[in-house]
C-alpha positions as CSV (number, residue, x, y, z in Angstrom):
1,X,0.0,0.0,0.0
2,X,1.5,3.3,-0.8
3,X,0.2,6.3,-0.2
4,X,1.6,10.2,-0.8
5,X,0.1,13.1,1.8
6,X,1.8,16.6,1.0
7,X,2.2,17.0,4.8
8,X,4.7,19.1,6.4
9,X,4.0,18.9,9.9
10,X,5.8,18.9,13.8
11,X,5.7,15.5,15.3
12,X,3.1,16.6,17.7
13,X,0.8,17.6,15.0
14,X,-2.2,16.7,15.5
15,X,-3.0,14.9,11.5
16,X,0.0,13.5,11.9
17,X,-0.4,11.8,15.5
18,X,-4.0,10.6,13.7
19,X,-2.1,9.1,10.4
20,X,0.4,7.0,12.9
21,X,-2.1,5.9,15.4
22,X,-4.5,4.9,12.3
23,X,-1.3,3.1,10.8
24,X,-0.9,1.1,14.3
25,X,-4.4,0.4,14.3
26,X,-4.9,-1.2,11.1
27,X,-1.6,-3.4,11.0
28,X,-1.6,-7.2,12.5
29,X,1.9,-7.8,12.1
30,X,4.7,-6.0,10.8
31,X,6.5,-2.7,11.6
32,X,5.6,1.1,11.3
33,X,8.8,3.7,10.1
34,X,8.5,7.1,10.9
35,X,11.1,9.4,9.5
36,X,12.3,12.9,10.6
37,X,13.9,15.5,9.2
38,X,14.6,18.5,11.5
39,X,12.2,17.5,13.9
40,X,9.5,17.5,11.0
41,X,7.9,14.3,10.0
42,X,8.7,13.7,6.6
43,X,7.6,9.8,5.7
44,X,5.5,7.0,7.7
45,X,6.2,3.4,6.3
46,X,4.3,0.4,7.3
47,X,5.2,-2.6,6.4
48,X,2.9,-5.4,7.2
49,X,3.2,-9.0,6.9
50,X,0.1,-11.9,6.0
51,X,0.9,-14.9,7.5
52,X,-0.9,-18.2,6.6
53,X,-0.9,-21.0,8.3
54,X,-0.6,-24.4,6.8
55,X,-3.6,-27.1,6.0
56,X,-4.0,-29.3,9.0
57,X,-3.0,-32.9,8.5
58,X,-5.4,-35.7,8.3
59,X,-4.3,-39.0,9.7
């Protein structure tokens, strides 16, 4: 999924707080990048994995 805001914001904005805790919400199992640049966030990454798990065995 990729997505480009044109969002220069503080850390402590408040859109911003809302995209990351909507990004931790919504991801099972992965990891969530946020990257600064002079104290301004500049890029949020998710990256989320889909695990499967495998057919059960009949005996």
């Amino acid at each position: 999924m990729t997505a480009t805001n044109k969002l220069n914001a503080g850390a402590d904005d408040p859109q911003v707080i809302a995209l990351i805790t909507d990004a931790l919400r919504s991801i099972q199992f992965g990891a969530l990048e946020i990257t600064l640049h002079n104290g301004q966030v500049v890029q949020i990454e998710r990256k989320e994995k889909v695990r499967f798990q495998p057919p059960a065995r009949s005996s």
